[in-house]
RORO-969229 format. One record per residue (C-alpha): x, y, z; residue number from 1; chain. Coordinates in pm, whole numbers, plus 50000, padded with zeros to 5 digits. Example, Ala and Ser with C-alpha at 12.3 -4.5 7.8 and 13.67 -1.06 7.14 Angstrom:
! RORO-969229
xx->51230; yy->49550; zz->50780; guke->1; torlum->A
xx->51367; yy->49894; zz->50714; guke->2; torlum->A
END
This chain:
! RORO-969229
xx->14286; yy->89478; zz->49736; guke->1; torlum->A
xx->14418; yy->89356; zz->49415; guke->2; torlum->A
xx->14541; yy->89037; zz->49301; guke->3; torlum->A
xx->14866; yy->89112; zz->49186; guke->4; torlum->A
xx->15162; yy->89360; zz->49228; guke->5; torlum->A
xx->15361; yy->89571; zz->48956; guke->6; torlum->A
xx->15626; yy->89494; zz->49141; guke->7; torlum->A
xx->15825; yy->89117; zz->49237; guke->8; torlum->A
xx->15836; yy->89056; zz->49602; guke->9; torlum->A
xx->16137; yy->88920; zz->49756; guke->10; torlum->A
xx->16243; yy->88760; zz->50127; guke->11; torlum->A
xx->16539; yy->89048; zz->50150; guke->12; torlum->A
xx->16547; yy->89312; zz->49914; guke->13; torlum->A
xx->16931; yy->89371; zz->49893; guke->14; torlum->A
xx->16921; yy->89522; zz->49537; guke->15; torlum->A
xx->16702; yy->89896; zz->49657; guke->16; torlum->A
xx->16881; yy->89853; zz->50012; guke->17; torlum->A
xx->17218; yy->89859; zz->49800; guke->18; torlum->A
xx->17101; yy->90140; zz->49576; guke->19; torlum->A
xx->16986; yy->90349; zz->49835; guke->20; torlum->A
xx->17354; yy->90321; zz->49994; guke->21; torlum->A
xx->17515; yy->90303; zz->49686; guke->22; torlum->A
xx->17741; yy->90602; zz->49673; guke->23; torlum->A
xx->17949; yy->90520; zz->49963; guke->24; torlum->A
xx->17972; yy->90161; zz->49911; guke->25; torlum->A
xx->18087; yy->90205; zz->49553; guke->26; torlum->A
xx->18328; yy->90468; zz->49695; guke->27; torlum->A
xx->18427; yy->90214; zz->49929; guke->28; torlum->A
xx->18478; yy->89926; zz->49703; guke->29; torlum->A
xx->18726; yy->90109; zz->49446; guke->30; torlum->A
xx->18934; yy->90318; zz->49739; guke->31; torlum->A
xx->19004; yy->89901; zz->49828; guke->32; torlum->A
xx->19050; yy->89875; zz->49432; guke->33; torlum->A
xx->19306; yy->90136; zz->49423; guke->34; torlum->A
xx->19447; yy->90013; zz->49766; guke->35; torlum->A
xx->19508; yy->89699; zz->49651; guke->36; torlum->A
xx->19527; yy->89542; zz->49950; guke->37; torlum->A
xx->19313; yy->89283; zz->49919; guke->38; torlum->A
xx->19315; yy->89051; zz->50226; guke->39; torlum->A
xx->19439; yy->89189; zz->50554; guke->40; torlum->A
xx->19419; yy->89545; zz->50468; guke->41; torlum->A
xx->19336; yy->89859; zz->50628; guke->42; torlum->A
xx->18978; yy->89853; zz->50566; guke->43; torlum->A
xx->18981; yy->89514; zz->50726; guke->44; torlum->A
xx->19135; yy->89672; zz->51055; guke->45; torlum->A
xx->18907; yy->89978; zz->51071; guke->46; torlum->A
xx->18619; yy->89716; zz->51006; guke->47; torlum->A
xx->18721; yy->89521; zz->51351; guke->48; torlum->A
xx->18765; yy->89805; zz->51546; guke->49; torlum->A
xx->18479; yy->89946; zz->51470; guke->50; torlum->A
xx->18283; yy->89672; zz->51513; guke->51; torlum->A
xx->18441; yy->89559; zz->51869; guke->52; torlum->A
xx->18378; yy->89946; zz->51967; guke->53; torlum->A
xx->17969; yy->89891; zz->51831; guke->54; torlum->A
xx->17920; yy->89560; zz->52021; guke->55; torlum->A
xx->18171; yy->89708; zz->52301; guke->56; torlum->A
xx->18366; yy->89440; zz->52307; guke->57; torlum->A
xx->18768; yy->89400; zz->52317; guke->58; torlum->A
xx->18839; yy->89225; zz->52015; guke->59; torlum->A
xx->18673; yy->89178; zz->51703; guke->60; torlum->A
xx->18827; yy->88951; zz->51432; guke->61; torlum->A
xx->18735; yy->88884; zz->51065; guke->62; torlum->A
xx->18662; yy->88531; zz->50919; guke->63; torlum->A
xx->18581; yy->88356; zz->50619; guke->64; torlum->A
xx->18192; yy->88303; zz->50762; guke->65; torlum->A
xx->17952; yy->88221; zz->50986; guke->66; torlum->A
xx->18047; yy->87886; zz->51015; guke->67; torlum->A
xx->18385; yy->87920; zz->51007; guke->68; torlum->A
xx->18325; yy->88158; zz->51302; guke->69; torlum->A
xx->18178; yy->87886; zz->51490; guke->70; torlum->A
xx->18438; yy->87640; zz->51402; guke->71; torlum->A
xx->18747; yy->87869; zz->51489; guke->72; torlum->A
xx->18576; yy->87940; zz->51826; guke->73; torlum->A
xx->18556; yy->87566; zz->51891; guke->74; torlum->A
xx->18886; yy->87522; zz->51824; guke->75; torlum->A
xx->19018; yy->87774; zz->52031; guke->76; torlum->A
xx->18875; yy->87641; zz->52369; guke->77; torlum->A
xx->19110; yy->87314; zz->52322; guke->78; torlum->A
xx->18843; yy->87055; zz->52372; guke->79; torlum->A
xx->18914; yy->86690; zz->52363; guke->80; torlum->A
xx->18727; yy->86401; zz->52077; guke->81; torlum->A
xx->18411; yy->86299; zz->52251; guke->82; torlum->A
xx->18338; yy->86598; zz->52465; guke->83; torlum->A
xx->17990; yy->86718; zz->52458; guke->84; torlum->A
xx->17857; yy->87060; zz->52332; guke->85; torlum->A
xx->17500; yy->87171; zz->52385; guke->86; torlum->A
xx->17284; yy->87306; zz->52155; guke->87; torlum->A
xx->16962; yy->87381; zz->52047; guke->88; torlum->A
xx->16770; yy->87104; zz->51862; guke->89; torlum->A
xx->16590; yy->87409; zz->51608; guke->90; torlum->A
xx->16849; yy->87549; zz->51472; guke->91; torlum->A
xx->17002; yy->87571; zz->51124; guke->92; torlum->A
xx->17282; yy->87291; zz->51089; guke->93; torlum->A
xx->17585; yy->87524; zz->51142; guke->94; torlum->A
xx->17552; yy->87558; zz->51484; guke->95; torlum->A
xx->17592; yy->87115; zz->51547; guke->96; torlum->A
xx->17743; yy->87097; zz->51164; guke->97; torlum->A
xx->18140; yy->87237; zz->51322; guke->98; torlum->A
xx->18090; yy->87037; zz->51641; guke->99; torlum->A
xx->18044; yy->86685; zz->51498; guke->100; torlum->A
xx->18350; yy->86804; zz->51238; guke->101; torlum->A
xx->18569; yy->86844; zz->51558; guke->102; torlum->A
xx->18512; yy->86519; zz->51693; guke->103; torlum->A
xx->18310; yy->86664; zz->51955; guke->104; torlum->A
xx->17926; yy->86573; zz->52034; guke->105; torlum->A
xx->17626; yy->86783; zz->51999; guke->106; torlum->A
xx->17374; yy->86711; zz->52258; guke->107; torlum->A
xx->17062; yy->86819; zz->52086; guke->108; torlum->A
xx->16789; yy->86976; zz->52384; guke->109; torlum->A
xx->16427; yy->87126; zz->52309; guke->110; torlum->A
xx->16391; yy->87501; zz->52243; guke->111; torlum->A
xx->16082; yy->87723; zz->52380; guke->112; torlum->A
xx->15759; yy->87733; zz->52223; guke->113; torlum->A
xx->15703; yy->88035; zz->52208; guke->114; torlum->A
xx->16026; yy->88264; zz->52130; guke->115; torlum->A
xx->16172; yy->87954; zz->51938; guke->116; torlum->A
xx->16529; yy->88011; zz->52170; guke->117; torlum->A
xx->16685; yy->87716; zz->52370; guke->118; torlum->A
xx->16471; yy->87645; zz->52713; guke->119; torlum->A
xx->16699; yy->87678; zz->53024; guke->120; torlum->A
xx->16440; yy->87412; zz->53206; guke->121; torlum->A
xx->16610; yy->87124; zz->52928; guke->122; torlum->A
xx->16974; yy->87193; zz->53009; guke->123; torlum->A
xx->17002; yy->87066; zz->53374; guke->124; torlum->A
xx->16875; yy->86717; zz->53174; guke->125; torlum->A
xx->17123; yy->86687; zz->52965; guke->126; torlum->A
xx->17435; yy->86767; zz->53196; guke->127; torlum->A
xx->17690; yy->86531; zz->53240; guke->128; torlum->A
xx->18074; yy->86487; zz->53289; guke->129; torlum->A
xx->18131; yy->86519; zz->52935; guke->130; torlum->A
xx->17982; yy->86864; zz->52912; guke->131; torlum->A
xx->18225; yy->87127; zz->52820; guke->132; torlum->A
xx->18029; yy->87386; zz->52626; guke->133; torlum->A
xx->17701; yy->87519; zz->52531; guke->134; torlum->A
xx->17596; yy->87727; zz->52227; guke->135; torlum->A
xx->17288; yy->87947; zz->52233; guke->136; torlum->A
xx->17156; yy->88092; zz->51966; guke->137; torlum->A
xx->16966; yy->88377; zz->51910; guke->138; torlum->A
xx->16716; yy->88256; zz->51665; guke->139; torlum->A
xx->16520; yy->88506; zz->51415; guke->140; torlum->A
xx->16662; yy->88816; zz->51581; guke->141; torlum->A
xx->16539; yy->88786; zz->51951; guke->142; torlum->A
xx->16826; yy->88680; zz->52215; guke->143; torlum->A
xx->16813; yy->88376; zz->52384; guke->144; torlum->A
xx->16798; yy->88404; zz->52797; guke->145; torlum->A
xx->17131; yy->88435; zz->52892; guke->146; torlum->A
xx->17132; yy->88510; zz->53212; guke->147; torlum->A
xx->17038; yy->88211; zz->53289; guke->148; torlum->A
xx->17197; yy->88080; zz->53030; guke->149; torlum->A
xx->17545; yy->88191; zz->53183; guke->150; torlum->A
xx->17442; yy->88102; zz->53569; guke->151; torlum->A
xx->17403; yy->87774; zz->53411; guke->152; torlum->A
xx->17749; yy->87753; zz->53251; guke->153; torlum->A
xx->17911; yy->87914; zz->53579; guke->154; torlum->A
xx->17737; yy->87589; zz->53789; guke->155; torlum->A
xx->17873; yy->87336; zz->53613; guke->156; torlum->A
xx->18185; yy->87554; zz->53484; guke->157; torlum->A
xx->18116; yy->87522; zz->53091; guke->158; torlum->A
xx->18199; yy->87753; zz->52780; guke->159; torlum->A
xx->17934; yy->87966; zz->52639; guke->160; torlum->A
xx->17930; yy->88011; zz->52241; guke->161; torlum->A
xx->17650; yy->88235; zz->52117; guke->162; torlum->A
xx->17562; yy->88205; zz->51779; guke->163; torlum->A
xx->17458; yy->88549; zz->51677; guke->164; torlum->A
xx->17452; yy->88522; zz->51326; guke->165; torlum->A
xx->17032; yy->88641; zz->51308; guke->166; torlum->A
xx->17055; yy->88859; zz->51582; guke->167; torlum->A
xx->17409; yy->89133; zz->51545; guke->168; torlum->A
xx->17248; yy->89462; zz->51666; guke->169; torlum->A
xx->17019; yy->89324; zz->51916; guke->170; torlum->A
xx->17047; yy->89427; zz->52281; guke->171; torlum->A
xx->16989; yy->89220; zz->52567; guke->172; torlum->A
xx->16875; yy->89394; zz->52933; guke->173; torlum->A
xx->17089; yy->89188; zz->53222; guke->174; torlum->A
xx->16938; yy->89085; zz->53561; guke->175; torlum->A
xx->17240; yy->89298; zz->53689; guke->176; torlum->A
xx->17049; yy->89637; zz->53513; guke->177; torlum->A
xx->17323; yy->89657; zz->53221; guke->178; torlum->A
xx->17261; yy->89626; zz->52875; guke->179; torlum->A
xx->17474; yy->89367; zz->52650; guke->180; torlum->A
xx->17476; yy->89362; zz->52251; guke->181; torlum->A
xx->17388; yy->89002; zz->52201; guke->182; torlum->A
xx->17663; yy->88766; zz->52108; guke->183; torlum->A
xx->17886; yy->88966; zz->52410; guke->184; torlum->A
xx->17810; yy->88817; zz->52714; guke->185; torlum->A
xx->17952; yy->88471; zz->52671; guke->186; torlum->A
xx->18336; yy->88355; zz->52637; guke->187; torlum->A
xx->18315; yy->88415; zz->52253; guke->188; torlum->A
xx->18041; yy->88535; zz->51976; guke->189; torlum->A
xx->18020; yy->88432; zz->51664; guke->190; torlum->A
xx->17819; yy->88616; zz->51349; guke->191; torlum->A
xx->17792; yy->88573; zz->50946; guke->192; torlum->A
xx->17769; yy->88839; zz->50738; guke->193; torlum->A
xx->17568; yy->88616; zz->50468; guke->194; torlum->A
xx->17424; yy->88869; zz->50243; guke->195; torlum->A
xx->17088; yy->88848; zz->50358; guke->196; torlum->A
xx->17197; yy->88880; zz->50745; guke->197; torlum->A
xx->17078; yy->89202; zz->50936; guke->198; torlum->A
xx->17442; yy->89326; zz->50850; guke->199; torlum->A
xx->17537; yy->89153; zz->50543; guke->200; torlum->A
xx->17843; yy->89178; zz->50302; guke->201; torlum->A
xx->17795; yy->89056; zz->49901; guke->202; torlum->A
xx->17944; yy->88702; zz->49966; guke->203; torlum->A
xx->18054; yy->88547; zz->50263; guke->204; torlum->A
xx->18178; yy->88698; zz->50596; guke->205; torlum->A
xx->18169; yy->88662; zz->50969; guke->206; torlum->A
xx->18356; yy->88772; zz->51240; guke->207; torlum->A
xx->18412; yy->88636; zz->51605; guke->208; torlum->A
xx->18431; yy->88855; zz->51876; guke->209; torlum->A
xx->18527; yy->88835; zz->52267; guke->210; torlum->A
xx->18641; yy->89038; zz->52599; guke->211; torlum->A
xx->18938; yy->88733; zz->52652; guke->212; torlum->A
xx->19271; yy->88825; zz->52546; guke->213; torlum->A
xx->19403; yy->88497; zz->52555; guke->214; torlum->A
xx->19075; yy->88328; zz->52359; guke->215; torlum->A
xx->19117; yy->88650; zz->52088; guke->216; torlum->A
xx->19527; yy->88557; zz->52031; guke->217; torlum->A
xx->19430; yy->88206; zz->51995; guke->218; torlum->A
xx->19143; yy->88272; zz->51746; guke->219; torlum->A
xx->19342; yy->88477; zz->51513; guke->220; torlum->A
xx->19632; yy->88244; zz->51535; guke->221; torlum->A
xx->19402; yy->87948; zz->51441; guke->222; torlum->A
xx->19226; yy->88196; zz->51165; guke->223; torlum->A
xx->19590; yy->88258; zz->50963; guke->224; torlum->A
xx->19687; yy->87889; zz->50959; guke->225; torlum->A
xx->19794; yy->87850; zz->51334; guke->226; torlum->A
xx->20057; yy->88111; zz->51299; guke->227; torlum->A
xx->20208; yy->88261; zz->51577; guke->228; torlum->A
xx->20367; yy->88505; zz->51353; guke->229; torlum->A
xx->20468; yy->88411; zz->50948; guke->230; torlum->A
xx->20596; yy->88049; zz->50906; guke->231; torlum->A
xx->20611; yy->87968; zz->51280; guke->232; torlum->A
xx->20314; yy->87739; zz->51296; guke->233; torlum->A
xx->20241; yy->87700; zz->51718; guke->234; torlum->A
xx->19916; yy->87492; zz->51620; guke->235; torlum->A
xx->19692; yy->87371; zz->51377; guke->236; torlum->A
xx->19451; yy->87620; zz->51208; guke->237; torlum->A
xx->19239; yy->87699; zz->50926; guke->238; torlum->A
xx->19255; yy->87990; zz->50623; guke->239; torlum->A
xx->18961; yy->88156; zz->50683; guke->240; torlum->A
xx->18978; yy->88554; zz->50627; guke->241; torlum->A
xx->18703; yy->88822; zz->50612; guke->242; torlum->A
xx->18889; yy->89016; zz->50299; guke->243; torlum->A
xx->18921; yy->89394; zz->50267; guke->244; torlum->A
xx->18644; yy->89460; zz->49994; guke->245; torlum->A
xx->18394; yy->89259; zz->50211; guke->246; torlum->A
xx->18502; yy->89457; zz->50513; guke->247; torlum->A
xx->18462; yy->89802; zz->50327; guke->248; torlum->A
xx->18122; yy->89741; zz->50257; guke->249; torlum->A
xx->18075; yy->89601; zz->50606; guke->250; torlum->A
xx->18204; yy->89966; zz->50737; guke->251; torlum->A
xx->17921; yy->90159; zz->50547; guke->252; torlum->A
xx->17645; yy->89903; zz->50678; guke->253; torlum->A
xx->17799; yy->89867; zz->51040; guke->254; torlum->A
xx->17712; yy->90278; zz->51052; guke->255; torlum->A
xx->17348; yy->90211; zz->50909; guke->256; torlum->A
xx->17284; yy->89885; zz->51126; guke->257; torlum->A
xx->17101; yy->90044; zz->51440; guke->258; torlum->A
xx->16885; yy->90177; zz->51136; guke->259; torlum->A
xx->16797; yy->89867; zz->50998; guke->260; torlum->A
xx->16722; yy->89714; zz->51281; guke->261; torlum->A
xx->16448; yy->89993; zz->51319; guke->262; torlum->A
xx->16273; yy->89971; zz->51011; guke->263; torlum->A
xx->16248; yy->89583; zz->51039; guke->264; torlum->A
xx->16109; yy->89662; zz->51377; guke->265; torlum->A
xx->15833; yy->89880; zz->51212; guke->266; torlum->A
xx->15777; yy->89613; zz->50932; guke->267; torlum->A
xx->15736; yy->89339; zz->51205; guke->268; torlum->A
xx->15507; yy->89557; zz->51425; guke->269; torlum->A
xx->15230; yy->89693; zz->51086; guke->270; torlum->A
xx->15218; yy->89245; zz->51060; guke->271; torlum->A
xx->15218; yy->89207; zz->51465; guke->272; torlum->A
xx->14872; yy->89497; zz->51446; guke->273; torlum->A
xx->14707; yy->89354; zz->51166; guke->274; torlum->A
xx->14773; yy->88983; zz->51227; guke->275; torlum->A
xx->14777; yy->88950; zz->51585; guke->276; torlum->A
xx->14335; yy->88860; zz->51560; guke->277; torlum->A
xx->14337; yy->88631; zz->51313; guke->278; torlum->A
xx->14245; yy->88338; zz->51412; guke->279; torlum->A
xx->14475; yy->88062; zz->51362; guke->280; torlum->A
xx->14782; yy->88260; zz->51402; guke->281; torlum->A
xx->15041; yy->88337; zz->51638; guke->282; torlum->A
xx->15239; yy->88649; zz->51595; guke->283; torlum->A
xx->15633; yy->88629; zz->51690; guke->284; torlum->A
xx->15650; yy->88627; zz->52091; guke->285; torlum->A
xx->15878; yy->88926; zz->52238; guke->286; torlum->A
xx->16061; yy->88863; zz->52559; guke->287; torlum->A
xx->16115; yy->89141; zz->52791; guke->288; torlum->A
xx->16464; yy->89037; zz->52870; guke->289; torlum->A
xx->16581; yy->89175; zz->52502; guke->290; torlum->A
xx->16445; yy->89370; zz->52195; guke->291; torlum->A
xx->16373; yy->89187; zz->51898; guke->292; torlum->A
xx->16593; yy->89309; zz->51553; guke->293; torlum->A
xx->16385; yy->89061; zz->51316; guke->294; torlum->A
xx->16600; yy->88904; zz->51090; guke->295; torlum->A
xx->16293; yy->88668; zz->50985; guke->296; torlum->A
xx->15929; yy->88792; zz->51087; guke->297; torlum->A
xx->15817; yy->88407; zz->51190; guke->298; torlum->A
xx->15460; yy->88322; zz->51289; guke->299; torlum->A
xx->15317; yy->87985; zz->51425; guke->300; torlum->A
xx->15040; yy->87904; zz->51214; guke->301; torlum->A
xx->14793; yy->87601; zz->51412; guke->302; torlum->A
xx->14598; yy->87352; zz->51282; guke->303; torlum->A
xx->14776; yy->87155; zz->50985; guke->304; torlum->A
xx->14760; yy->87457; zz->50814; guke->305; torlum->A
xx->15080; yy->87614; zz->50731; guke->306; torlum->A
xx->15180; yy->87463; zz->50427; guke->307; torlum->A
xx->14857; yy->87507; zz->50264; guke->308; torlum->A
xx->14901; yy->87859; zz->50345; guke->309; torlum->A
xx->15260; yy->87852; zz->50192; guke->310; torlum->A
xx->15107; yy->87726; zz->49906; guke->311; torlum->A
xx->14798; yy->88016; zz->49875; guke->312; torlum->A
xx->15061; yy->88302; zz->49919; guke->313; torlum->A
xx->15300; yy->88131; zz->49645; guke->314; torlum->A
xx->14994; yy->88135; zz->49399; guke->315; torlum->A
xx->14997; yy->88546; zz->49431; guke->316; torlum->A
xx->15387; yy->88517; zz->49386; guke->317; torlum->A
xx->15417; yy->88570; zz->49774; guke->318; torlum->A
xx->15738; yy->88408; zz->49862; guke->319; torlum->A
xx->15786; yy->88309; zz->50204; guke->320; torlum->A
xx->15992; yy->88053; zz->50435; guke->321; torlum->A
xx->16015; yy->87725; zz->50670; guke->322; torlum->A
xx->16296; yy->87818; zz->50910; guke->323; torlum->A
xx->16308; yy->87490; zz->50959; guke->324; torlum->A
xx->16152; yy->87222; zz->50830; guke->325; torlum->A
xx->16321; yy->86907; zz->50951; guke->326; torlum->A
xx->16493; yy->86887; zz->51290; guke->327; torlum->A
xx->16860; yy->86868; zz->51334; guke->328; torlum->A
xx->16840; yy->86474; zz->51420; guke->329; torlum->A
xx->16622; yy->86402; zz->51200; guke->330; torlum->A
xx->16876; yy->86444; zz->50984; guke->331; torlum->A
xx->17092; yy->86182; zz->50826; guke->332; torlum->A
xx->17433; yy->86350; zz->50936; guke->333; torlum->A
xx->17323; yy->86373; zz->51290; guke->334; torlum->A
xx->17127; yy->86022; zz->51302; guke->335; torlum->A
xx->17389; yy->85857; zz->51574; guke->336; torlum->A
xx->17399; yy->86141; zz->51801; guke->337; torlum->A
xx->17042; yy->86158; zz->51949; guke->338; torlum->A
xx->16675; yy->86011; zz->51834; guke->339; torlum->A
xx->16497; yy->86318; zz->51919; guke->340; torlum->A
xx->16275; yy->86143; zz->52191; guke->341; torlum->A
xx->16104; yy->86387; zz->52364; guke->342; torlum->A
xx->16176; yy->86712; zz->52199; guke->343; torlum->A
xx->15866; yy->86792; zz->52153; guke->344; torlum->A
xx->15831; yy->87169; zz->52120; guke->345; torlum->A
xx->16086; yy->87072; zz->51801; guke->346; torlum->A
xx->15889; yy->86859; zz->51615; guke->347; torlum->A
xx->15562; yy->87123; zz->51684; guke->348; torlum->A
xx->15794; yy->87407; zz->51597; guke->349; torlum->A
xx->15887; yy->87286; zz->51263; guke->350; torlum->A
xx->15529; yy->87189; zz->51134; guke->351; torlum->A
xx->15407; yy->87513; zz->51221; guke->352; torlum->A
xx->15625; yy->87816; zz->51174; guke->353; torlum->A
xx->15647; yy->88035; zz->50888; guke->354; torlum->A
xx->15830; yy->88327; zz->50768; guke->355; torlum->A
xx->15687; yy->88648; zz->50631; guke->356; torlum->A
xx->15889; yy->88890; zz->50421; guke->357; torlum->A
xx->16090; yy->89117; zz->50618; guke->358; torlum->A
xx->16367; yy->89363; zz->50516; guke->359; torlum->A
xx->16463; yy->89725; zz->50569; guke->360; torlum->A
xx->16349; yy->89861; zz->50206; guke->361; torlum->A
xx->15977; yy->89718; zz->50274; guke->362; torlum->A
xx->15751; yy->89964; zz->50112; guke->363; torlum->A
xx->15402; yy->89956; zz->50270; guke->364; torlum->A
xx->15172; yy->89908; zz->49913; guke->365; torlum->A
xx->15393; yy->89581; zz->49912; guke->366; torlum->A
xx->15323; yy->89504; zz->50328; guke->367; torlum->A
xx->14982; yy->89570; zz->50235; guke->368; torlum->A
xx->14971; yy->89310; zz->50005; guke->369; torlum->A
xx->15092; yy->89027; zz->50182; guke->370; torlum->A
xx->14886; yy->89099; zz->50455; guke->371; torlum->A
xx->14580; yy->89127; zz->50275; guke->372; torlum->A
xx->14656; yy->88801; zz->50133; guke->373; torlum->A
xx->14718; yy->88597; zz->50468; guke->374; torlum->A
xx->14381; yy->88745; zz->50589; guke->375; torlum->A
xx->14233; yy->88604; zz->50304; guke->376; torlum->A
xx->14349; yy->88255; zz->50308; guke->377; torlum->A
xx->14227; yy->88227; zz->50667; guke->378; torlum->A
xx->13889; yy->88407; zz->50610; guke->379; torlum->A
xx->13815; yy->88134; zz->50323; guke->380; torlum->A
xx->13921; yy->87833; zz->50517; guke->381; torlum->A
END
């Protein structure tokens, strides 16, 4: 195998996945153009519906972003200042980021060590008579376990926030024999549509979706400035709107996305077949309970030596990623809420995981390449 590519290799190739689509979303784009309705417009509508009809939900509403998402869904459950919200300690800082903003406390628990999700054996340890809500999320593309998950929340009569943002198209198989989209089973759902997401628009999105009518009129209230309907202000909200051009694109993608999530599945299992025997590696973990949509390909490399592997594939212009390197209270913001005492799978989590190069353009010379080179590294060390 050769040294180098005639080619640059990126995390997310959005530039061939947009030329591939390009005709319709360019058509898109310029019927919005020609619209002119620019925020709250029709292709924002038929964006919602048609997303709440993919994820088969009752309501699907347009934000600003991910975050936002999170933060509007917060808001809409009417907690009090010191209330406590669960959440997983490996996770990127969104998820804990909107709950310290609303006065509220994130109670940081360990995730599992080997599908990277939040560990339903940590939660009953953290309960108490501040708890109010927990957010899952469904890290990397996999779900987390929500059926217990939600048997948990029904116990002790919480609020269940998934944070779907890696994971929109993923499917989750109930206890009860049905099968959920992730981010659908809980009181709300939240998802970005950052760029590089498994459904992404070209700047920022999200949307936040649930089956609760009342939870759905308070989230688009909060969404338009807490209005009730224009100037009547019933309670205090945010401007945070999902405009038409982003939703247009969205529309073409949404009708691709069960695509996508197939060819990252066939990227993630050429890696799973030709890294699964190399020794010092641990190839992503699939649960039965769900199916796995990829939106990072993310080993566990052992022994101290994932960042000198970083380092060997960056030499052959390799790019890849730490999803995440330092844990949520180890950082400054979070410093007062929790010391991270024993969350251990955390700390071994983020010294040992790395992310390959995953998309839904992949082209195999390029697959080839990488892999080649991660065999190397190990077969020299």
């Amino acid at each position: 195998m050769k040294d180098t590519l005639d080619r640059d290799i990126s995390m997310v190739d959005l530039k061939s996945q947009y030329k591939r689509l390009k005709p319709e979303i360019d058509r898109a784009i310029a019927n919005v153009i020609n619209q002119s309705s620019f925020i709250k417009g029709k292709a924002l509508k038929d964006f919602e519906q048609e997303l709440a009809q993919y994820l088969n939900v009752k309501h699907a509403i347009g934000v600003g972003n991910g975050t936002d998402a999170l933060q509007i869904a917060l808001m809409s459950l009417d907690l009090s200042p010191g209330d406590e919200v669960i959440v997983p300690a490996f996770t990127y800082v969104a998820t804990a980021e909107v709950i310290g903003l609303l006065g509220l406390k994130p109670v940081m628990v360990d995730v599992d060590l080997n599908n990277f999700n939040i560990s339903i054996h940590n939660l009953e340890k953290v309960i108490t008579h501040k708890t109010r809500a927990i957010v899952p999320v469904h890290l990397y593309g996999q779900s987390a376990p929500m059926d217990d998950i939600i048997d948990f929340a029904k116990k002790y009569d919480l609020y269940v926030i998934e944070d779907n943002a890696q994971s929109i198209g993923g499917s989750y198989f109930s206890k009860t024999n049905q099968t959920f989209k992730t981010g659908t089973m809980g009181h709300i759902g939240c998802t970005s549509f950052f760029p590089s997401k498994n459904l992404g628009c070209f700047g920022d999105g999200g949307a936040v979706f649930t089956n609760n009518d009342s939870l759905a009129d308070k989230i688009r209230m909060i969404a338009n400035h807490g209005q009730s309907k224009k100037y009547i202000h019933d309670r205090i909200g945010v401007n945070s709107r999902l405009d038409s051009i982003q939703a247009a694109i969205l529309r073409v993608k949404l009708k691709e996305l069960d695509d996508f999530s197939s060819r990252r599945q066939k990227v993630a299992l050429v890696y799973d077949e030709e890294l699964s025997n190399t020794d010092g590696i641990m190839i992503p973990n699939k649960e039965k309970y769900t199916n796995h949509v990829y939106h990072q390909y993310t080993m566990k490399i052992i022994e101290s030596k994932r960042d000198k592997l970083k380092s060997y594939l960056s030499d052959f212009n390799i790019p890849s990623m730490v999803y995440y390197p330092i844990p949520l209270y180890k950082q400054k913001a979070f410093s007062s809420f929790y010391d991270g005492s024993g969350l251990t799978n955390t700390e071994v989590l983020c010294n040992q995981v790395l992310s390959l190069p995953i998309h839904t353009e992949m082209e195999s010379e390029t697959q080839n390449f990488i892999i080649s080179k991660v065999k190397d590294f190990f077969r020299n060390e």
